[in-house]
Z-matrix of the N, CA and C atoms (Angstrom, degrees):
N
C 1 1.475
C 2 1.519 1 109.30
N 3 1.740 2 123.36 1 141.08
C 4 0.656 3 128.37 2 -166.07
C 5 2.079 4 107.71 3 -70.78
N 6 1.506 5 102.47 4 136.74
C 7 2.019 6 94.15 5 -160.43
C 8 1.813 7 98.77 6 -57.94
N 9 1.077 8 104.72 7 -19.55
C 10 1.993 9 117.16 8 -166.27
C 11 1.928 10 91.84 9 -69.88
N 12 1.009 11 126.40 10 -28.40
C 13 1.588 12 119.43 11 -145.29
C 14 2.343 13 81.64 12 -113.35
N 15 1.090 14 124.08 13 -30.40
C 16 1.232 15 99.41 14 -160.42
C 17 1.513 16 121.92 15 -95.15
N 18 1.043 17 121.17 16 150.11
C 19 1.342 18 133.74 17 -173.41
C 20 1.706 19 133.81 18 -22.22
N 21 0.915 20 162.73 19 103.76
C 22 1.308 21 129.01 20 178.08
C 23 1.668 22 107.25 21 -97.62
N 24 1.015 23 97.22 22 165.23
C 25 1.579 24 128.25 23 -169.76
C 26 1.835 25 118.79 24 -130.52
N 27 0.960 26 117.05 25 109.97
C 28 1.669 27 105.66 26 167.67
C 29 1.654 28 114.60 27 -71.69
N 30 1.108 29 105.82 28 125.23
C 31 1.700 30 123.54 29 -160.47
C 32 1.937 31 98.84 30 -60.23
N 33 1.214 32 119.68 31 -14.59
C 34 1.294 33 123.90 32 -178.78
C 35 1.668 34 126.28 33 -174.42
N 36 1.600 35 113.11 34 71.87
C 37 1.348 36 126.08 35 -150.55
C 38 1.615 37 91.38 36 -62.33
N 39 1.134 38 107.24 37 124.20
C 40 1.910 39 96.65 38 145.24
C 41 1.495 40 151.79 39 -60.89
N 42 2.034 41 86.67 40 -27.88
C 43 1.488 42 105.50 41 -168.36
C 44 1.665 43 99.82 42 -129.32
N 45 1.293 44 116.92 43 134.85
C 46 1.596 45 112.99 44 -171.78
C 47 1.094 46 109.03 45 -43.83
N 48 1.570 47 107.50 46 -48.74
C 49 1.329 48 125.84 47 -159.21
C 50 1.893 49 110.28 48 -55.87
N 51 1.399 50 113.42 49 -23.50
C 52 1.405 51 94.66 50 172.12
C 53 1.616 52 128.04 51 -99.72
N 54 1.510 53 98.02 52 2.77
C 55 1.396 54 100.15 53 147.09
C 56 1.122 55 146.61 54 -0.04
N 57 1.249 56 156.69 55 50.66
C 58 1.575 57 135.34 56 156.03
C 59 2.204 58 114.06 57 18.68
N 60 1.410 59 99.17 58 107.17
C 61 1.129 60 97.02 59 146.19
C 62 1.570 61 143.64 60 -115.85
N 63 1.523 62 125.61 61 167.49
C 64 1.152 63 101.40 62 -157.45
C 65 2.046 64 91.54 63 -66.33
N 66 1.826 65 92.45 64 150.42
C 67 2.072 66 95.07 65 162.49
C 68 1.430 67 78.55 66 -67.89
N 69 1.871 68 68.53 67 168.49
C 70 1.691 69 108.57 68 153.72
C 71 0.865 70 129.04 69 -105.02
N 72 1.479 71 122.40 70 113.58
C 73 1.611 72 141.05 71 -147.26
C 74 1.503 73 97.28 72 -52.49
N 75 1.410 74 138.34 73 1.00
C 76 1.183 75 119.05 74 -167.83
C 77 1.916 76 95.90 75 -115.33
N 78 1.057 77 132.32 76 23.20
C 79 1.311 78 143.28 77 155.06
C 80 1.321 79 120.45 78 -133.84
N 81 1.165 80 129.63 79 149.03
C 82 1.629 81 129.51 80 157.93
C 83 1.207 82 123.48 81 -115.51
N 84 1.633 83 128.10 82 150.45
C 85 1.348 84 130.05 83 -157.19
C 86 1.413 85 79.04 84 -120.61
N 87 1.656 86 102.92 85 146.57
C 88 1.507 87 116.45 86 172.51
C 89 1.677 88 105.76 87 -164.06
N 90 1.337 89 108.51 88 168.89
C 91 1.491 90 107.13 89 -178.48
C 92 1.664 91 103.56 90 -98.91
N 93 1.529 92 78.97 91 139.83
C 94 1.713 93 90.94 92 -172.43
C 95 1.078 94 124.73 93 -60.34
N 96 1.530 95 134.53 94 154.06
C 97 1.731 96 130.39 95 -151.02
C 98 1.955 97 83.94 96 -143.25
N 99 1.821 98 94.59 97 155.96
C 100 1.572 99 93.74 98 -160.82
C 101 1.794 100 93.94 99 -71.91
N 102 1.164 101 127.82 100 -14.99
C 103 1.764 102 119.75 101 148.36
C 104 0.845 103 132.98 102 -26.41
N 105 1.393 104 132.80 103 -59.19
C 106 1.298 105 140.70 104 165.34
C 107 1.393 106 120.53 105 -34.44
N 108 1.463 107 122.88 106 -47.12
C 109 1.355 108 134.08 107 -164.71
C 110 1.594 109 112.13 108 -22.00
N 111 1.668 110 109.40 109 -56.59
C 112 1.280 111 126.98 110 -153.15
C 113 1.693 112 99.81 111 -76.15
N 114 1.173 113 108.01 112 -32.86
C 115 1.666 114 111.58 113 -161.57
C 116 1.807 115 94.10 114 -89.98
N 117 1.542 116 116.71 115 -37.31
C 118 1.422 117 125.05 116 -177.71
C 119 1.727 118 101.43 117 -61.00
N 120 1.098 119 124.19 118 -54.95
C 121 1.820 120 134.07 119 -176.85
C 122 1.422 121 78.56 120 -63.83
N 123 1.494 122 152.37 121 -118.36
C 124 1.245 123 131.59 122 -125.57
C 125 1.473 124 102.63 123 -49.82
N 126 0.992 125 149.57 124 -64.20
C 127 1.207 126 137.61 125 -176.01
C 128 1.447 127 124.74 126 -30.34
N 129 1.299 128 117.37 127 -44.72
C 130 1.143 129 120.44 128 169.21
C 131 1.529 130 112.42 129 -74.04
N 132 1.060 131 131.07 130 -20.46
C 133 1.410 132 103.38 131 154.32
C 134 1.059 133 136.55 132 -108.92
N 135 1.553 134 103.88 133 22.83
C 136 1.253 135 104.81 134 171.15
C 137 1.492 136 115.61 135 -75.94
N 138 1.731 137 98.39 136 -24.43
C 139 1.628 138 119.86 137 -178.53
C 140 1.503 139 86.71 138 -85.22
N 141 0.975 140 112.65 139 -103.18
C 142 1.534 141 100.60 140 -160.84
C 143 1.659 142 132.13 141 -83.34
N 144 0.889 143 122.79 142 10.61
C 145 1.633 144 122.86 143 139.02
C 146 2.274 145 76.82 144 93.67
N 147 1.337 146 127.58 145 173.93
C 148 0.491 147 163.90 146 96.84
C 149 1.684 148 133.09 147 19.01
N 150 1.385 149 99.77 148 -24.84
C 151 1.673 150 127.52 149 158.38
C 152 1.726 151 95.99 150 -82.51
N 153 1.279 152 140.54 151 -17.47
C 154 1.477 153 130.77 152 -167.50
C 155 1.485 154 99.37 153 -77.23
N 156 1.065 155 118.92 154 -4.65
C 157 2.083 156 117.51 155 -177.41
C 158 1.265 157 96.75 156 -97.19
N 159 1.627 158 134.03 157 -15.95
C 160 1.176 159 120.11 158 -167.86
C 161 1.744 160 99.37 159 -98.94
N 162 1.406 161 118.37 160 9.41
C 163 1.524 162 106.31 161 -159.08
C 164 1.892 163 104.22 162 -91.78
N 165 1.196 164 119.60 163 152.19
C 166 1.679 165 134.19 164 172.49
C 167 1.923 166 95.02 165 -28.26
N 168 1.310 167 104.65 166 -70.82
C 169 1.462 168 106.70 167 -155.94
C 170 1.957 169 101.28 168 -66.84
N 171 1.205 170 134.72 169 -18.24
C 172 1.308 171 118.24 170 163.76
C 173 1.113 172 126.65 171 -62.69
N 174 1.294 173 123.22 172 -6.76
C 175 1.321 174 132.85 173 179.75
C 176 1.586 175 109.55 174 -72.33
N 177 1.656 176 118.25 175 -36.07
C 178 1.097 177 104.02 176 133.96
C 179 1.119 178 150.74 177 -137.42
N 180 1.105 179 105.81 178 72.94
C 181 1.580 180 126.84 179 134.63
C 182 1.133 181 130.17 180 -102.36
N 183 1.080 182 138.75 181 -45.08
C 184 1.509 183 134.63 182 127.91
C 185 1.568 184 118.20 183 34.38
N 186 1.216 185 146.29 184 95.73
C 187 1.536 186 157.00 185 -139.51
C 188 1.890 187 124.07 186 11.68
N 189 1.774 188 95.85 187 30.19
C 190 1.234 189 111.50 188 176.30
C 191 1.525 190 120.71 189 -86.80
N 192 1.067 191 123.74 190 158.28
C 193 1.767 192 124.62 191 179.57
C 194 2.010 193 80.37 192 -102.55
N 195 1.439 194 103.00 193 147.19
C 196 1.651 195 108.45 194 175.32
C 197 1.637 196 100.87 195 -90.62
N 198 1.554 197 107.64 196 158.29
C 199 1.819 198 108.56 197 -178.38
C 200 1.696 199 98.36 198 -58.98
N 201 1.119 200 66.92 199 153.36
C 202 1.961 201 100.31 200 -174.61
C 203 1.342 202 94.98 201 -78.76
N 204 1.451 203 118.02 202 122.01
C 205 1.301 204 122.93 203 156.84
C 206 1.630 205 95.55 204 112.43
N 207 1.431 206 121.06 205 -17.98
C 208 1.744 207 115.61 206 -162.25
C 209 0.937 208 99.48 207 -93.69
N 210 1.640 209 153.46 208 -42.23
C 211 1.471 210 144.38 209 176.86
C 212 1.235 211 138.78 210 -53.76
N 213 1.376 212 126.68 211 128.53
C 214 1.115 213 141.63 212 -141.52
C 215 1.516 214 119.19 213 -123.51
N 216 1.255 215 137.65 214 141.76
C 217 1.514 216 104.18 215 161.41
C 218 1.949 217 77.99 216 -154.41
N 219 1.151 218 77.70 217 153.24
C 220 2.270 219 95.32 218 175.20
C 221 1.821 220 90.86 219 -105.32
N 222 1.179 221 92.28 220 148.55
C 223 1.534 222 120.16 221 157.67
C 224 1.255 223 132.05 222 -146.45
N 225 1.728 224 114.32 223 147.73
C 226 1.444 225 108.70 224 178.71
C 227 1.717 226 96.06 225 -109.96
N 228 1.292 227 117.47 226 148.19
C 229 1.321 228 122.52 227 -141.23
C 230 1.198 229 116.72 228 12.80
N 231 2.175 230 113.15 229 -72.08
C 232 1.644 231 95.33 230 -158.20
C 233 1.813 232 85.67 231 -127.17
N 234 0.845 233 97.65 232 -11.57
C 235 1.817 234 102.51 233 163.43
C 236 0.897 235 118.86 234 -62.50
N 237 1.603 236 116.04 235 126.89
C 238 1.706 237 130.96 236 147.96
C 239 1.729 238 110.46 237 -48.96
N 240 0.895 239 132.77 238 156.71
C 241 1.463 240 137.66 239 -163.79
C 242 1.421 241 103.44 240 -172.40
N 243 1.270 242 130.76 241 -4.26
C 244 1.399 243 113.83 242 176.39
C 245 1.745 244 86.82 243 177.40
N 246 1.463 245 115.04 244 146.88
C 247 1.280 246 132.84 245 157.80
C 248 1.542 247 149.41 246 -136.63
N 249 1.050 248 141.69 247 104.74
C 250 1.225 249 147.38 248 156.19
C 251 1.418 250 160.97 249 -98.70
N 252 1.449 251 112.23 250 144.25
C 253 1.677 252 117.12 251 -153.30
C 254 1.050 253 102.53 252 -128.21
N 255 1.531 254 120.64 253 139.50
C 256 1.616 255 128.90 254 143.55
C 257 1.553 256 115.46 255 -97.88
N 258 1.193 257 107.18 256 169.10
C 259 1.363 258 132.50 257 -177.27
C 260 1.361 259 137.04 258 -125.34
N 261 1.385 260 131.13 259 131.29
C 262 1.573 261 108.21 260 177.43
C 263 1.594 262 125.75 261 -71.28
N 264 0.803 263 145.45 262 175.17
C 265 1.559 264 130.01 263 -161.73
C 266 2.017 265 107.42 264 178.86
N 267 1.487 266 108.10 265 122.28
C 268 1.866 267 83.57 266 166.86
C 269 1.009 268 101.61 267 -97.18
N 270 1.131 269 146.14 268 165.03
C 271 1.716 270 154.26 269 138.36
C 272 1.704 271 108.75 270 -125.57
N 273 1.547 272 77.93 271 122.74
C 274 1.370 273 119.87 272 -141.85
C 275 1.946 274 117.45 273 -3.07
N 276 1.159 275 90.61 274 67.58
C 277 1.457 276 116.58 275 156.06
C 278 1.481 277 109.85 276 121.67
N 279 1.518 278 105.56 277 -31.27
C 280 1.385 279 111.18 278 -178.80
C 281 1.620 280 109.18 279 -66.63
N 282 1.515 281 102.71 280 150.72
C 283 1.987 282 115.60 281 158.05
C 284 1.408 283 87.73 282 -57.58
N 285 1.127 284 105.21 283 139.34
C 286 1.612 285 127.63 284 135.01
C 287 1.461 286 110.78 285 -152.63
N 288 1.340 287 117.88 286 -167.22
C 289 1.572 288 160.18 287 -172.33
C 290 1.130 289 128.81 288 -87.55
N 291 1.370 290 143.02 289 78.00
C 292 1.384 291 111.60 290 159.54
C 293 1.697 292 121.20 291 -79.66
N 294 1.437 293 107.50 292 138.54
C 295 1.925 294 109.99 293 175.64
C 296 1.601 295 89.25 294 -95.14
N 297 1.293 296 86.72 295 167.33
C 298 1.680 297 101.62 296 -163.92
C 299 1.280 298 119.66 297 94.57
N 300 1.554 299 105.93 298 156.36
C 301 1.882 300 115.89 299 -28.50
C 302 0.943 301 127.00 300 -68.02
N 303 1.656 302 118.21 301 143.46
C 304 1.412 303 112.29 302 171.05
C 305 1.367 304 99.95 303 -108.78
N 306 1.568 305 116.12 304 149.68
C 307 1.617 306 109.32 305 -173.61
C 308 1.829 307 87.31 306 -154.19
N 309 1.248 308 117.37 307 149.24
C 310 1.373 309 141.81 308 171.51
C 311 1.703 310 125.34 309 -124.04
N 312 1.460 311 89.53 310 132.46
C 313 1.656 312 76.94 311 -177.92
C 314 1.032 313 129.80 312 -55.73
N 315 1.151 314 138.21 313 168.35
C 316 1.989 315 129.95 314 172.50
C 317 1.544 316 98.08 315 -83.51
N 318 1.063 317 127.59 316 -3.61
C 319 1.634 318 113.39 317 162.05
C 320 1.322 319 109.56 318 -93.92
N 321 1.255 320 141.19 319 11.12
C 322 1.598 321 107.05 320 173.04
C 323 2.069 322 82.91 321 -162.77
N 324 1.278 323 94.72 322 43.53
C 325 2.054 324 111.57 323 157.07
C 326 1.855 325 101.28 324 -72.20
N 327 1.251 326 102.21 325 114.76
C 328 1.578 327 78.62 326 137.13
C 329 1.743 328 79.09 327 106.45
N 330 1.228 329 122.81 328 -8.05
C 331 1.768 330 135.17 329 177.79
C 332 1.941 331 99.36 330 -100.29
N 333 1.092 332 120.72 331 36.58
C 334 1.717 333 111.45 332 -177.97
C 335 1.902 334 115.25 333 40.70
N 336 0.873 335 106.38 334 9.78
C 337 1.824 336 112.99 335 174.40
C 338 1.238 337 98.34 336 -55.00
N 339 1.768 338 128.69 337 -53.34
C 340 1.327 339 110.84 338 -162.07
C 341 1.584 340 100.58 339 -95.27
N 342 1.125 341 120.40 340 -10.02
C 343 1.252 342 112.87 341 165.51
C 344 1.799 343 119.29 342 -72.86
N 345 1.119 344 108.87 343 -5.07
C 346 1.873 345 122.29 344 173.98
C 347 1.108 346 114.46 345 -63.52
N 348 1.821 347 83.52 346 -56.02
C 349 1.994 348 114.10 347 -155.31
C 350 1.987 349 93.02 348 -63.29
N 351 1.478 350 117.67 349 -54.58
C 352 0.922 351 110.62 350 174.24
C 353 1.638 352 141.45 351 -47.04
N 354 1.735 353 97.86 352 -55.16
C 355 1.572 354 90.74 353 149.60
C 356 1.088 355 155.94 354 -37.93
N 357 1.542 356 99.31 355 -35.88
C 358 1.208 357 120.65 356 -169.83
C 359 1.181 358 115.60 357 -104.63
N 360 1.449 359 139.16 358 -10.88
C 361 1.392 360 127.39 359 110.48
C 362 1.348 361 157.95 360 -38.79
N 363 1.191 362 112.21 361 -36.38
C 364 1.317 363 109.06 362 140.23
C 365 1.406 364 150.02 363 -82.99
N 366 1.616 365 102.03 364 -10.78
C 367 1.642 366 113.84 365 146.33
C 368 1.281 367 92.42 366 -41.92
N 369 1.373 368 142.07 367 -101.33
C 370 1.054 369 172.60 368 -151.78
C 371 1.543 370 96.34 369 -29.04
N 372 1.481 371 118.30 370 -73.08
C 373 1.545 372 117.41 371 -163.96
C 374 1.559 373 97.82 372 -66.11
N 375 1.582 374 129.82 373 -28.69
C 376 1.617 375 110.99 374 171.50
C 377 1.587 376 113.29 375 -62.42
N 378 1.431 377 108.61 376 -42.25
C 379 1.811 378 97.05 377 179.99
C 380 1.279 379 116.79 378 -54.24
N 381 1.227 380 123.87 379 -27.18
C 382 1.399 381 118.59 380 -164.25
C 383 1.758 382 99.27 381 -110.09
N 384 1.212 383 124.01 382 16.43
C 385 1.631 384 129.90 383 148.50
C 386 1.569 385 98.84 384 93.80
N 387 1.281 386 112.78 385 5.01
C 388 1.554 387 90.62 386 162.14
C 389 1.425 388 141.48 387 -70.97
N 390 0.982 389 122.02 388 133.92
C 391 1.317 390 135.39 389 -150.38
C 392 2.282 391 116.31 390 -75.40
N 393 1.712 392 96.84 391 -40.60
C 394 1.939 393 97.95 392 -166.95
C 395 1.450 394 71.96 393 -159.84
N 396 1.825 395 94.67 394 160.16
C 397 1.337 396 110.98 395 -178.99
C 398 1.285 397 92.29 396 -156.16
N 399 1.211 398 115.99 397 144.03
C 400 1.678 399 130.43 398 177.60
C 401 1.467 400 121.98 399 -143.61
N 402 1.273 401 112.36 400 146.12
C 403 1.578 402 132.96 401 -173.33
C 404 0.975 403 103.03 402 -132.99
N 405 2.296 404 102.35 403 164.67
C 406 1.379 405 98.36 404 156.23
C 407 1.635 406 89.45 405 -120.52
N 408 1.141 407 109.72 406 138.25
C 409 1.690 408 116.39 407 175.73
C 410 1.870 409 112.99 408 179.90
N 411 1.091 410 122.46 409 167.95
C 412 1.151 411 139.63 410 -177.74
C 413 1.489 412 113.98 411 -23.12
N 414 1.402 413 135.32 412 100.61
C 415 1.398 414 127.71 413 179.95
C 416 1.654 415 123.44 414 -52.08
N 417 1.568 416 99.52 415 -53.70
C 418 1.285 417 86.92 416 178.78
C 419 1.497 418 120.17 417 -70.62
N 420 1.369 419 130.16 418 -25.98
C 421 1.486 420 134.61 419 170.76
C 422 1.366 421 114.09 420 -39.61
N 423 1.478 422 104.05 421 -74.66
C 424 1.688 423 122.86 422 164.36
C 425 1.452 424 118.67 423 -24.37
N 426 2.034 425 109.06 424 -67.81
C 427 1.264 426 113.49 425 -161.61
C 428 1.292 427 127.62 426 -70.09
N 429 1.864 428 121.13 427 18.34
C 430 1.704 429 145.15 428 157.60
C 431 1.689 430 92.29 429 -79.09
N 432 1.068 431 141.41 430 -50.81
C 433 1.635 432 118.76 431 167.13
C 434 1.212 433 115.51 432 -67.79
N 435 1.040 434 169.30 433 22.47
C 436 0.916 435 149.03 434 -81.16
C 437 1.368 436 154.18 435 -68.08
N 438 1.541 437 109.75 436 62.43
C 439 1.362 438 118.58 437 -168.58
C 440 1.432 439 104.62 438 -93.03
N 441 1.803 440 99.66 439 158.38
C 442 1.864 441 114.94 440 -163.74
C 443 0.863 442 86.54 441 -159.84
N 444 1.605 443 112.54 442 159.77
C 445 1.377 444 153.18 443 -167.80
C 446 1.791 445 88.92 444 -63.64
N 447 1.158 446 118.25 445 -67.80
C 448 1.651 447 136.47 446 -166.94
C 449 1.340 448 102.28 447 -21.20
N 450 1.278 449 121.84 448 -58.89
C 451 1.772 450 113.39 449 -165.02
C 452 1.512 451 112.55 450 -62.86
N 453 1.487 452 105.79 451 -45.35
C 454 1.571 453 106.94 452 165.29
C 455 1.268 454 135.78 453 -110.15
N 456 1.622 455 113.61 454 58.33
C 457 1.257 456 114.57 455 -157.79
C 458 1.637 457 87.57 456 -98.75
N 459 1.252 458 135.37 457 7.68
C 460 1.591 459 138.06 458 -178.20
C 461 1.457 460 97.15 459 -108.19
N 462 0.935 461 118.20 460 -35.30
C 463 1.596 462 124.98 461 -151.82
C 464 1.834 463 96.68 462 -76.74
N 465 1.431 464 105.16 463 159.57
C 466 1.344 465 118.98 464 -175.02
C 467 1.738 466 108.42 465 -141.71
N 468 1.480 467 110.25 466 129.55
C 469 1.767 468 126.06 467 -178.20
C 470 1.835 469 90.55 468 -89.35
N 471 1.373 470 104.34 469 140.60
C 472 1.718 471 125.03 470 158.19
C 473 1.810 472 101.89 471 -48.47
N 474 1.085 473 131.01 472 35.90
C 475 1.557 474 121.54 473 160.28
C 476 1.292 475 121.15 474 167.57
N 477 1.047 476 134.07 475 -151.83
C 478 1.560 477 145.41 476 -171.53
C 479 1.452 478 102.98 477 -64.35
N 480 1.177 479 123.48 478 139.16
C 481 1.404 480 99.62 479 -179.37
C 482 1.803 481 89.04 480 -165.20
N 483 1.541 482 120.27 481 148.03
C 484 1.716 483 129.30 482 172.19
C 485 1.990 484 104.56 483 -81.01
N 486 1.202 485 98.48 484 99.24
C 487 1.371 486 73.00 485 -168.29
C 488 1.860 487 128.86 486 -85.66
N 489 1.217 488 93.20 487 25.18
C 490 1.834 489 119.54 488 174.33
C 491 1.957 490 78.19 489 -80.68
N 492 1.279 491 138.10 490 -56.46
C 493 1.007 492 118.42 491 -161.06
C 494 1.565 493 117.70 492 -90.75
N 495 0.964 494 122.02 493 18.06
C 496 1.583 495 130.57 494 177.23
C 497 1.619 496 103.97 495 -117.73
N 498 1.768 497 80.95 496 106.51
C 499 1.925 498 114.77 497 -174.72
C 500 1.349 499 115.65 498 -100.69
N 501 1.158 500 111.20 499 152.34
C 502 1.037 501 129.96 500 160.17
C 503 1.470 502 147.02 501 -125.98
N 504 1.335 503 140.83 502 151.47
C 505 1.299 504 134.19 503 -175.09
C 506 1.580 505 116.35 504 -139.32
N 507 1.463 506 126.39 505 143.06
C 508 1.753 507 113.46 506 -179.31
C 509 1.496 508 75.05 507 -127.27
N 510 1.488 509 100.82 508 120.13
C 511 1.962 510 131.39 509 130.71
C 512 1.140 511 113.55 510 -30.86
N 513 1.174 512 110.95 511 -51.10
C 514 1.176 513 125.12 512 -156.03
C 515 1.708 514 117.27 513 -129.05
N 516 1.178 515 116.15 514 79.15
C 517 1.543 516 111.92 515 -168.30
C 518 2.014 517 98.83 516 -32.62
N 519 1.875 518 90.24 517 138.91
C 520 1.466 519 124.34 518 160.19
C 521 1.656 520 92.85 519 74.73
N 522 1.034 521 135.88 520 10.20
C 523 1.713 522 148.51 521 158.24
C 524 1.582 523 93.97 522 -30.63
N 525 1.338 524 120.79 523 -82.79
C 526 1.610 525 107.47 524 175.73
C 527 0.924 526 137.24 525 -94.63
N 528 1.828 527 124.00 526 17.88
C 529 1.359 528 129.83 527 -177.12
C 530 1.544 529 103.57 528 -33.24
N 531 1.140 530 117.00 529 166.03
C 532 1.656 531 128.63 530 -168.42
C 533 1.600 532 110.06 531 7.17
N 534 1.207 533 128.80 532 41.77
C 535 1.354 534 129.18 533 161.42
C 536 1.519 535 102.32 534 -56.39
N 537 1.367 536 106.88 535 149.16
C 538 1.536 537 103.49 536 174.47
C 539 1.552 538 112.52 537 -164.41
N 540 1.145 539 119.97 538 140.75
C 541 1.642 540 116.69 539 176.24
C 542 1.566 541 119.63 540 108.14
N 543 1.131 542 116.37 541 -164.12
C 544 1.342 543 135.98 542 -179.05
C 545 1.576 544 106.93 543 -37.22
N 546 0.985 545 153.35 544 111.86
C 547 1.496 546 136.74 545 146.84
C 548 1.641 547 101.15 546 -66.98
N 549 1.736 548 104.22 547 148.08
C 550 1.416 549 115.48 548 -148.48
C 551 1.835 550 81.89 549 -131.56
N 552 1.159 551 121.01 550 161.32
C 553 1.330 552 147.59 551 171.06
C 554 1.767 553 99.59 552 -96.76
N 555 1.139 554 129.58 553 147.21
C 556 1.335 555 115.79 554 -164.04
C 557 2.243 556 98.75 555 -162.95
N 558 1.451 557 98.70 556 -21.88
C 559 0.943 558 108.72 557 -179.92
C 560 1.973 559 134.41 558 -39.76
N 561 0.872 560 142.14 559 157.85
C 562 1.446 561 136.67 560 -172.23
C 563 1.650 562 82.11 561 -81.29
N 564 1.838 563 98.67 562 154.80
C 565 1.768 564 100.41 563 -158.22
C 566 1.778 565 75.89 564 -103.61
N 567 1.150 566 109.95 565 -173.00
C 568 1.422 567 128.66 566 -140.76
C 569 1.777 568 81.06 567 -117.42
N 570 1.550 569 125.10 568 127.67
C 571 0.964 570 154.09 569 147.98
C 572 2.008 571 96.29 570 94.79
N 573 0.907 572 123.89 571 32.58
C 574 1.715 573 142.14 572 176.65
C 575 1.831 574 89.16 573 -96.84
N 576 1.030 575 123.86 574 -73.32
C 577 1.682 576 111.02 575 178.05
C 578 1.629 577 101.20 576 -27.33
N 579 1.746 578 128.74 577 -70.68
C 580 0.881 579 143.89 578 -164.30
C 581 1.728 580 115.89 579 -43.49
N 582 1.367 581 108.83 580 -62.77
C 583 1.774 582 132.35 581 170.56
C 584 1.179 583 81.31 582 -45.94
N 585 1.310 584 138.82 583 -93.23
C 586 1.308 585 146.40 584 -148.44
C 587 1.620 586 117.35 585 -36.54
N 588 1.318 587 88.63 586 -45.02
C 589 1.787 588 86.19 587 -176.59
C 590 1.852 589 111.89 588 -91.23
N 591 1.632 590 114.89 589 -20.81
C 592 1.279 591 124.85 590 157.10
C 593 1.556 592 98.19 591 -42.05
N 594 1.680 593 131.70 592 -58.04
C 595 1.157 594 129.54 593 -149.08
C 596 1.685 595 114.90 594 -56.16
N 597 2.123 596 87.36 595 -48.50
C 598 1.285 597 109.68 596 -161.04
C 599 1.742 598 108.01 597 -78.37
N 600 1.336 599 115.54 598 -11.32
C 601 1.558 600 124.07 599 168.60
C 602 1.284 601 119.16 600 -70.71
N 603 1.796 602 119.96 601 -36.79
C 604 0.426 603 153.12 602 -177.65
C 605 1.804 604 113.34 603 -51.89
């Protein structure tokens, strides 16, 4: 099986809730391909319009490359239908995660798709040893994986921010115990893959 198309699993969940559930045969989850780009950007504004450049957490993302291996997008046959990204991020000193954005089409809301995409990202960021992951988005939505205020109740976003909606999660129990301060953008910058291999052709 192709490694892009198969499942992930956390090798030893603590909490049901981050579980793998079964999809619904009427979408598929796969890792995003630089194809996608064009169909992934309308989607996102179809969800969030154009106000999504003005939000706290683009700040970092903002001339970042997203972690390798964390992007997501569902499709029904050849349609994008839902998408998701992580990010590299320190809080306050530690690796972590940013999730986001996750956005779903208005045709298939309300079918557990974004409840997949989520799982199935963080399946994903435990296989590959990441440790806490943080958002800012809907508490009660979120707090079925189980993210809470608690992990980053020290921690601080580059701007305006609700802070009932800035979550948190540890992979890895005590991942951000006494984390504190600035959350930092940390990500590989956007066209550095590119220079790099110009260099090495070179």
């Amino acid at each position: 099986m192709d490694a892009s198309l198969r499942p992930a699993f956390l090798p030893a969940p603590t909490d049901a809730s981050r579980a793998l559930r079964p999809v619904n045969a009427a979408f598929h989850i796969r890792d995003e391909l630089p194809r996608d780009a064009l169909a992934r950007d309308a989607l996102l504004d179809r969800s969030f319009g154009l106000e999504r450049f003005a939000k706290t957490c683009e700040r970092l993302r903002e001339g970042r490359v997203p972690a390798e291996d964390l992007c997501f997008v569902a499709t029904v046959g050849s349609t994008i239908v839902g998408t998701l990204r992580f990010w590299h991020v320190a809080a306050g000193g530690r690796a972590a995660l940013l999730l986001g954005p996750l956005a779903v089409d208005a045709s298939h809301r309300a079918t557990g798709l974004g409840r997949a995409l989520v799982e199935h990202g963080l399946a994903r960021a435990g296989n590959l040893g990441h440790a806490s992951v943080m958002l800012v988005g809907d508490a009660p939505y979120y707090g079925r994986f189980g993210f809470t205020r608690t992990p980053v109740k020290d921690l601080v976003l580059p701007g305006p921010m609700n802070l009932d909606r800035f979550l948190g999660i540890e992979l890895v129990p005590g991942a951000l115990q006494g984390a504190a301060g600035r959350v930092l953008a940390t990500g590989e910058r956007e066209g550095s893959r590119r220079r790099a291999s110009f260099r090495l052709a070179a």
